[in-house]
N, C-alpha and C positions, 0 to 999 in steps of 0.2 A: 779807714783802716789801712796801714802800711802792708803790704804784700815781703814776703822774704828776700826780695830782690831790692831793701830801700838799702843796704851797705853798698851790695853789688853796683847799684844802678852810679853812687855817687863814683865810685873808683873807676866806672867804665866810660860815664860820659867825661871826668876828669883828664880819662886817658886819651880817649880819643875825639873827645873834641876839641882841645888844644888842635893839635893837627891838624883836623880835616876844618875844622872850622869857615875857612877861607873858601873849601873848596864848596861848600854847602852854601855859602855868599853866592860864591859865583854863578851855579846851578841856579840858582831860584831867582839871581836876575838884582841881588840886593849890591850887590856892590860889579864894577867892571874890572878886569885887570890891565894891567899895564904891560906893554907890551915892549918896554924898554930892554934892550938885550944887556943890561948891567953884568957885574960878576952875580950877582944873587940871582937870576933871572935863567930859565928854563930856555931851550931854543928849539922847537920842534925839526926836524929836518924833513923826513918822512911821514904820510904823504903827502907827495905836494900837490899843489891846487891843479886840478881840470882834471885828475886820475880818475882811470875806470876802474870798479872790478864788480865781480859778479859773486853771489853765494858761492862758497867752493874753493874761491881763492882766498890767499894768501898775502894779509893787511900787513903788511911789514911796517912799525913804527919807532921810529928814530929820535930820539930828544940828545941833545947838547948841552952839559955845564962850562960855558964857555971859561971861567975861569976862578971854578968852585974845586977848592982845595978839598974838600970835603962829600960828596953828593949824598943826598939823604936820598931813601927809595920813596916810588914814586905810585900815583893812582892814574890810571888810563881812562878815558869816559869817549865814549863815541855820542856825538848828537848830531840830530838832523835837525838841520837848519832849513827846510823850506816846507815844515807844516804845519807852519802858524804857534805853533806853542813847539818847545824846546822837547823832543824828545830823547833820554837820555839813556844811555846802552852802558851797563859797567863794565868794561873789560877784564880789567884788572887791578889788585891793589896789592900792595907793599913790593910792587917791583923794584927787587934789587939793581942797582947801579952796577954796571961794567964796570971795572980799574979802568978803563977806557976814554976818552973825551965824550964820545958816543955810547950808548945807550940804547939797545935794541929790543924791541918786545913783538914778537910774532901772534898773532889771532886770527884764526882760520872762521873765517864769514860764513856763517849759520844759513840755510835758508831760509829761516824765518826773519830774517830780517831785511824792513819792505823796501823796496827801490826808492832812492831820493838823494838828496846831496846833503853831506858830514861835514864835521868836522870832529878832530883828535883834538879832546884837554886832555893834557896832564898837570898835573899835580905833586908836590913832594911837602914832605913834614916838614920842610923847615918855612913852609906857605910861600913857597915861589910857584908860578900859574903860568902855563901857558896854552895856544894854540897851535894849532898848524895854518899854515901861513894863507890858508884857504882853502874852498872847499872842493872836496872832490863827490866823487858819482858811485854810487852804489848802484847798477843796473840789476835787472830780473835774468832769470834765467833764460838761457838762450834756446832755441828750440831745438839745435844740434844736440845738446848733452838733456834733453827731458826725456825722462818713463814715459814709454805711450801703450796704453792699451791696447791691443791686437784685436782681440773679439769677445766676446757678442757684445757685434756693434749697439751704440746707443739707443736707447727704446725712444721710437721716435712721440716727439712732444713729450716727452723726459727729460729735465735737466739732469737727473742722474742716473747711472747706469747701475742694474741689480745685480749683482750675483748671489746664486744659490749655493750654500754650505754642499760640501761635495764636488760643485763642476770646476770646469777648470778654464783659471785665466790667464790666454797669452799676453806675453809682457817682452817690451822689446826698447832696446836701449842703443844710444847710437855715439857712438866715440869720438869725442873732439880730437882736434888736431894732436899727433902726440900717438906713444904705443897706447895699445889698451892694456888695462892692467886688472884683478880679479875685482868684482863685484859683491858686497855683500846686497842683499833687497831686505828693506823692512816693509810693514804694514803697519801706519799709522792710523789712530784712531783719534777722530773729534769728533767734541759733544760741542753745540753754539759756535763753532769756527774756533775753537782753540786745543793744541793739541794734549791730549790725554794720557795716551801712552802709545807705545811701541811694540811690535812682534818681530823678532827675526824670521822670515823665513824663507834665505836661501844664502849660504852663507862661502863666499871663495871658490862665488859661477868663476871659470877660468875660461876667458874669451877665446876666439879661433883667430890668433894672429893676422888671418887674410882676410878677414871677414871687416866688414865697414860697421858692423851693429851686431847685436847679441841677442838671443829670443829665448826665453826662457817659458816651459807651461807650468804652472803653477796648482795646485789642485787646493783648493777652498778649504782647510783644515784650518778651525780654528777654539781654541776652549772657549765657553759657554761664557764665562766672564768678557770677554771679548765684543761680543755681540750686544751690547744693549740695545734695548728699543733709541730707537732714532739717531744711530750713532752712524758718524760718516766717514768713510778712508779714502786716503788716497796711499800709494805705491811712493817710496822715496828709496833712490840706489845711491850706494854711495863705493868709494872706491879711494884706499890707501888713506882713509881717514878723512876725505871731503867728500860734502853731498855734491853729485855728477846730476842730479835733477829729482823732480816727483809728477807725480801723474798733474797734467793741466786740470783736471776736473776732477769733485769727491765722485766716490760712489757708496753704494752699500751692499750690503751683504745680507741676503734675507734668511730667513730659517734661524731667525732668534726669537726669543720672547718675545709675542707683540703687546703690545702696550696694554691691553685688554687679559692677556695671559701673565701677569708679571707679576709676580710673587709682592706684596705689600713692601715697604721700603721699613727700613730697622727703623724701630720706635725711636722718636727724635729727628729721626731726618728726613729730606726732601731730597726733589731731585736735581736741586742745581748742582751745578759743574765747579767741578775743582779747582780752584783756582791757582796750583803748582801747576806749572808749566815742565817741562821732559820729566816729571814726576816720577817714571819708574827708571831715570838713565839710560834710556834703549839709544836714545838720538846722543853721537859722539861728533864735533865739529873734526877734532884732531886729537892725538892721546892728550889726557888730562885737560881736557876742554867741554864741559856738556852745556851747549845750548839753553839760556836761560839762568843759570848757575855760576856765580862765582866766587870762585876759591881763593883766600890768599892765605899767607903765615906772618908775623911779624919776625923782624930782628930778632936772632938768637933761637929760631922754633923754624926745627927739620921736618916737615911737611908735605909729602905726597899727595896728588888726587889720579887715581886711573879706575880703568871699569872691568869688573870681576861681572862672569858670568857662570851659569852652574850653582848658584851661591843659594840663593832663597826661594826662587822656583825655578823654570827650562831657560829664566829672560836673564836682563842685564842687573846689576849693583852697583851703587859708589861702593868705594874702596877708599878709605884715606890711611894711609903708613905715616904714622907719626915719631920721626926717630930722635926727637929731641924734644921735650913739650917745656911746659911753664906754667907756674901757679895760675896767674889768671888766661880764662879756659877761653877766650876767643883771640888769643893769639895764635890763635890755627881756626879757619874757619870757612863753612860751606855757606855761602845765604843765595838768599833770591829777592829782586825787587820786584816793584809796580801794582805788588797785590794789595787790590782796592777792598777797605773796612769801612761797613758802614756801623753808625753810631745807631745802637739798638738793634743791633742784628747780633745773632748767636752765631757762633763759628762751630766744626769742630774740628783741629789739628789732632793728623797722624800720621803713623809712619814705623816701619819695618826698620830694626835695628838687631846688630850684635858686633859684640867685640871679641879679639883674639885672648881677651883676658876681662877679668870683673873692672868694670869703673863707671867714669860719672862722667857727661855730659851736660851741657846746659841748652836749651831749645828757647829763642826770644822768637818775641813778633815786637815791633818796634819801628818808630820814622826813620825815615831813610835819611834824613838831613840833620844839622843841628838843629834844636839843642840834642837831638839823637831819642827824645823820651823811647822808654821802653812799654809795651803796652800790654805785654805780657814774659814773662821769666818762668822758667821752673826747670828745676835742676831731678835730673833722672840716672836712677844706675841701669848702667846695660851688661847685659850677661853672656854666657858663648853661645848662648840658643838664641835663633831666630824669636821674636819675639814682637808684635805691635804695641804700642804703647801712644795710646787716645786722650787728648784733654778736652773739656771746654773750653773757651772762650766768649766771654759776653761783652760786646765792642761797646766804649762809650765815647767815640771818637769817628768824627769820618777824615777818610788818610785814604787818598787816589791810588797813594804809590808806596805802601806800606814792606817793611823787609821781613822776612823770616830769614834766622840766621843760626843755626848748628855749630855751638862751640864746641870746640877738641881738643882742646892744647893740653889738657892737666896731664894727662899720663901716656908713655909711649906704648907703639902698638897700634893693631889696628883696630878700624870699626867700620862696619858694614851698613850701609843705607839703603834702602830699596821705598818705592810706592809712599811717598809724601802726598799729603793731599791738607786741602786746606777748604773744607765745605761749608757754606754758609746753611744752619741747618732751620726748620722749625721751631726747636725748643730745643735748649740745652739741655741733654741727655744729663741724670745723674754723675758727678766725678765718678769714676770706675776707678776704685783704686787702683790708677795702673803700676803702682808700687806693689801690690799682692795681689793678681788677677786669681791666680791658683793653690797659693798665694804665694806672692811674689814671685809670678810668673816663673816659679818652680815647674816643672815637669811630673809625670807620676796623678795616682788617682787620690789627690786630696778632695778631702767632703768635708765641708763645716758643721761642728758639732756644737758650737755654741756660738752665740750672735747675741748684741743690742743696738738696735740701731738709736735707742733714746728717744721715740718720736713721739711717744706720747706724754703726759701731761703729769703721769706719777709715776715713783719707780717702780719695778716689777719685784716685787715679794720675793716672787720663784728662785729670781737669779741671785741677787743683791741683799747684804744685812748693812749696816751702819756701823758699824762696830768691831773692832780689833781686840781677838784676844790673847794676850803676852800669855807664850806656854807656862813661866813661872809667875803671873800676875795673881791676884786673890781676890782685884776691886774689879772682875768680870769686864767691860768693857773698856779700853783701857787707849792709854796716847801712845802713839808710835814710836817716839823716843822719849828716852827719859828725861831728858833738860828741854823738852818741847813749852814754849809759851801759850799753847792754843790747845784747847779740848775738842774733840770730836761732837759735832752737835749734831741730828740727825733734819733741822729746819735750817741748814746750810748744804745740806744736798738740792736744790732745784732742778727741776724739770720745765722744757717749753722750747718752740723755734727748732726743732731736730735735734736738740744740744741738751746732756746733763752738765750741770753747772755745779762744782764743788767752790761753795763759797768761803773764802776766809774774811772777818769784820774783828774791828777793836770793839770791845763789849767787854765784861765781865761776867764769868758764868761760873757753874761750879761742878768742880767732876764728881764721879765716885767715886776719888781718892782720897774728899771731904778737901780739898786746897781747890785755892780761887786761882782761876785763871783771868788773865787780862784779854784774849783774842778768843776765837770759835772760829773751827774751821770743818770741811765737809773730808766723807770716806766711803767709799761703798766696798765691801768686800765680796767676796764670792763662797765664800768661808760658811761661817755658823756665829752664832751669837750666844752660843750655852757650851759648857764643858762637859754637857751629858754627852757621854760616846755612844748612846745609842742614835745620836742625831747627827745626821751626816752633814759635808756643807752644801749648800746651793750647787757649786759646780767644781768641782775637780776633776784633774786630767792627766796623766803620763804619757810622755811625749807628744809633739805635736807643734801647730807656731800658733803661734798669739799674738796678737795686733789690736794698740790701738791708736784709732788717730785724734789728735785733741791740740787746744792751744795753750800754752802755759803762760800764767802771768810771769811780769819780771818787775821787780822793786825787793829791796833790801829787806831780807829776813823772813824769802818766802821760799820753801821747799815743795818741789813738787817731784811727785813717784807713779809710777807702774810697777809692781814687784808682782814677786809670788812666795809664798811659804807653802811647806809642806801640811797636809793635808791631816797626818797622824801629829801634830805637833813639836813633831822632831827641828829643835833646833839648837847649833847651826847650816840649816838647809835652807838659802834665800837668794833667790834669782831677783835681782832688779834690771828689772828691763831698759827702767829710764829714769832718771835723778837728775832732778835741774836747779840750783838754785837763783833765784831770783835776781841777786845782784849779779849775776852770770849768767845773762841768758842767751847765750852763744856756744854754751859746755854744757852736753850731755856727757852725763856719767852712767857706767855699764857695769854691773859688777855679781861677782857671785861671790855668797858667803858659804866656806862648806867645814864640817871639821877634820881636824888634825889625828894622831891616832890617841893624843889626850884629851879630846873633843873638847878644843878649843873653837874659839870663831878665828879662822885663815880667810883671806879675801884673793880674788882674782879679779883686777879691776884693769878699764882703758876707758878711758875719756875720745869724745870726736868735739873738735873744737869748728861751728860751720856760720851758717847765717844767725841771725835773732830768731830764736825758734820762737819768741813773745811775740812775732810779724805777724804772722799767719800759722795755719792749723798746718800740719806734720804728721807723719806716719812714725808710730815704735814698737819692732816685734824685735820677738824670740824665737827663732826653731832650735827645738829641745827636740832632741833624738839618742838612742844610746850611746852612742859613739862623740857627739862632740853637742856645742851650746853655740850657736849665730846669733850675733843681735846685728838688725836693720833698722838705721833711718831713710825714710823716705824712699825704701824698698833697695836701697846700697847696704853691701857689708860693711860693716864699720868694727866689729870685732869677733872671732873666731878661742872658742875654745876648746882644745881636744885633750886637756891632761884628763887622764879617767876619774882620778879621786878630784874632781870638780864638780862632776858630773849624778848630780842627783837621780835616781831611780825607783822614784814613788811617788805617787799622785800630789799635784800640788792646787791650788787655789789661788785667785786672782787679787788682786787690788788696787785701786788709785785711790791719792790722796792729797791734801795742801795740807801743808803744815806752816805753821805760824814759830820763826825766833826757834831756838839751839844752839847748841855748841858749832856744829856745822855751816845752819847758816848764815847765824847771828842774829843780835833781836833788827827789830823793823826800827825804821829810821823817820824822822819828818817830811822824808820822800817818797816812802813807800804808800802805794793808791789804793786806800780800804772805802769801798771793800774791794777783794782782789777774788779775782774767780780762776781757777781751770776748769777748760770746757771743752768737754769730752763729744768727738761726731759718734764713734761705735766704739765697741772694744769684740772683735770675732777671737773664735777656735776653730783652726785647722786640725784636723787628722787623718792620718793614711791607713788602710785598712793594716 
């Protein structure tokens, strides 16, 4: 089965593996470069070979187009060359070129990254490759500029030192060579030796100019989220935007949940460790710099990264300002490497978002090298409220050093990241449509009033009739449109696998219109199946959203719908949710039918032209409220209606259907694949009190 990302995926490795191509050679060790200082050829200057520096400082790196009229931007990669296998650090990519000969790109050295000897590749799109001319030293931290704990001294035959929620720990910092300048302290948390997240708390200590060290008492205040069983800290200060040190040894913090006390873990998951690294953005190297995380923009796409706080709770946020974007959405982009996927292991990716306005993002997990496969896609709309939005993942791949990557480019404006996590879980939890949590992570007390999940075996009576009936019809059950090639047959509805299946097949059947039809296709309504008005339908509703999620076929001469009509039979009153036809199955059509003051049928329609919705299954609602008509795909607005006389206000009733041949879609062709099904996961109702 193609997933909605098989267009995406060709445009994106098209784009970007031309380019990087070379540099994904290089990295894995398949091809060498040439180090010939031609006019094509890259010239590292900075750093040069036997240099020291330490986390903290300041990697100033230099490249030279010695006699390139032209310089394309470039990819930065730090490796360390003495630990037996190549490890590689992305600094950054699509660094723009100076007007300059030279070329300068600054990176402020993380503490997390281990002592050993580098070197600088860089890289540019037109695959010129180079080095720095050798290697230099990345040392550890020095003992002048380390956090050191004050007291209560270590419990002796204790590797790690306790402290208790409430007491207080002194904390004492000591000034290298240089003024001293104000101090922010975090509280770092690891689970397995990798970091988790971060706490500010103390925020612009302002030192005593005469003083050789700074002492700060700190009193154990920490939220309950904080504290997990078996979690370890240490103490890291940093100071005008570089870590100045962290505590030599973890500790922990006792008076949390013990292990024995700890509330069951959310159905589905376990308790391994996160595998996003500065995950909530507390740890900053230098502005628009977080540890673990790299950002770049392509040519032509005005792109910010810096950190907002105050934002989503008391801690840190990415912040990206997007003031120039571009159709395709990872020419602006946040990712992370080295996150290891094993084949047969369930994941679950999530992560806190919101934008300064409605739009769409795209979230991959994907190889970090050529040919670039992608291993998962899915494209999410973000709204101005904080909001989590959770997928599964079910890995069938092992990838050491797998990317996650946060495309942004479509639309300008900002959007706000907080608490990414990437957990390998027990069992993949059910998809939660994170496209309508409430639904559609709307706000307010919505309660579902009506639901099919499809799971069982036959239809449900209660909800569902087979049959459509035209208010001015007389042969009772009747075809959706008039020039339709296909009859409604009620042994073209199936059931099975979580999924109702409306089937369309070539056959010949006959209606009760007494005419032969050449196709049969499926219908459920929610309606009624008799014109006796003593008899209500299955389900009607005013105001409210409605959702449903399903996958539509695509081949010529296949119509596929979600609509609603009116309840009392008034027509023209007809909400279509979603209308696809087959030969087009990249165009969803949106439309309401309402009348005119000569009750006419008038139409209010917008088309979203997107992926192959025949890829994979999709979300299609309505929120119908007084005042205006939203339709969502895939939990994004995609069209808005507020003229009043559009706006129906009377109970209406539900339906999906395939239809077969019309004026609209045309008849089926010797391409089209009978039999052809729409297959429905649910069809829910929202309403607010």
């Amino acid at each position: 089965m193609l997933d909605g990302s098989a267009i995406h995926n060709r445009w994106r490795n098209l784009a970007s593996g031309l380019g990087l191509l070379l540099i994904a050679l290089l990295v894995s060790g398949f091809i060498t470069p040439s180090f010939s200082h031609g006019a094509e050829q890259l010239q590292v200057v900075l750093p040069t070979a036997g240099s020291v520096y330490k986390p903290g400082d300041l990697l100033k790196i230099e490249w030279a187009y010695p006699a390139a009229p032209q310089p394309f931007p470039a990819i930065a990669y730090l490796t360390r060359v003495d630990a037996g296998a190549a490890d590689r650090i992305e600094l950054g990519w699509n660094i723009q070129p100076d007007q300059a000969a030279v070329t300068t790109f600054d990176w402020f050295i993380p503490n997390s990254v281990p002592a050993g000897q580098y070197t600088v590749t860089i890289a540019n799109f037109n695959a010129s490759v180079q080095q720095s001319s050798g290697a230099f030293t990345i040392a550890g931290l020095p003992l002048a500029t380390q956090v050191r704990l004050l007291y209560p001294p270590q419990a002796a035959g204790s590797p790690l030192s306790a402290f208790a929620l409430g007491s207080t720990i002194g904390i004492r910092w000591d000034f290298p060579a240089g003024a001293p300048t104000p101090i922010d302290l975090y509280l770092d948390m690891f689970s397995n030796t990798a970091l988790r997240s971060s706490l500010l708390i103390a925020a612009n200590l302002l030192p005593d100019p005469l003083a050789a060290s700074q002492e700060y008492a700190w009193s154990v205040q920490v939220p309950s989220d904080r504290v997990p069983p078996q979690a370890q800290y240490k103490l890291r200060a940093v100071a005008a935007g570089s870590v100045i040190g962290s505590s030599a040894d973890f500790f922990t913090i006792t008076g949390a949940t013990s292990p024995a006390d700890a509330p069951a873990p959310a159905a589905g998951t376990d308790d391994r460790p996160n595998l996003v690294q500065n995950s909530s953005f507390e740890i900053t190297a230098a502005q628009n710099s977080f540890p673990g995380w790299v950002f770049g923009a392509r040519p032509g796409v005005v792109a910010t990264l810096s950190q907002d706080r105050d934002i989503h709770t008391d801690r840190a946020a990415a912040r990206i300002d997007i003031a120039q974007g571009h159709p395709v959405d990872w020419y602006a982009q946040l990712s992370q490497g080295g996150l290891p996927l094993s084949n047969g292991t369930d994941y679950l990716l999530s992560f806190w978002a919101r934008a300064s306005a409605p739009r769409v993002i795209s979230v991959v997990l994907q190889r970090d090298s050529a040919p670039w496969s992608e291993y998962y896609y899915r494209e999410i709309g973000l709204t101005e409220e904080w909001k989590q939005y959770s997928f599964a993942y079910a890995s069938t791949i092992d990838d050491a050093r797998a990317a996650l990557r946060l495309n942004l480019a479509r639309s300008v404006g900002q959007v706000w990241l907080d608490d990414v996590s990437l957990v390998a879980v027990a069992a993949v939890p059910p998809p939660a449509p994170a496209e309508t949590p409430l639904p559609n992570g709307q706000g307010g007390s919505w309660r579902m009033v009506f639901q099919d999940e499809f799971d069982g075996n036959t239809q449900d009576s209660s909800k569902w009739v087979n049959c459509y009936l035209f208010v001015w019809s007389t042969v009772g059950c009747d075809k959706t449109s008039g020039t339709s090639a296909s009859w409604y047959m009620p042994d073209d509805v199936l059931l099975g696998g979580g999924t109702l299946k409306l089937r369309a097949q070539r056959r010949t059947v006959s209606g009760t219109d007494g005419n032969s039809y050449a196709y049969s296709s499926g219908l459920i309504s929610s309606g009624k199946d008799t014109y006796d008005p003593a008899v209500a339908p299955r389900f009607a509703f005013q105001y409210g959203f409605a959702e449903m999620r399903a996958k539509i076929p695509a081949g010529q001469g296949l119509w596929s719908a979600f609509w609603m009509l009116q309840a009392n039979g008034q027509w023209p009153w007809e909400i279509d949710i979603l209308e696809v036809l087959g030969h087009q199955p990249g165009t969803a059509h949106m439309t309401t039918h309402y009348p005119t003051p000569t009750w006419d049928d008038a139409t209010s329609s917008a088309d979203y032209n997107g992926p192959d919705l025949s890829a994979d299954f999709h979300t299609y609602a309505i929120e119908w409220s007084p005042d205006r008509l939203v339709w969502y795909i895939d939990g994004v607005e995609r069209k808005r209606d507020t003229d009043p006389s559009h706006i129906p206000h009377a109970p209406m009733f539900l339906m999906a259907n395939l239809q077969v041949g019309g004026d609209w879609p045309g008849m089926p062709d010797a391409t089209t694949p009978f039999p052809a099904q729409l297959e429905l996961d649910y069809i829910r109702v929202w309403q607010q009190p």
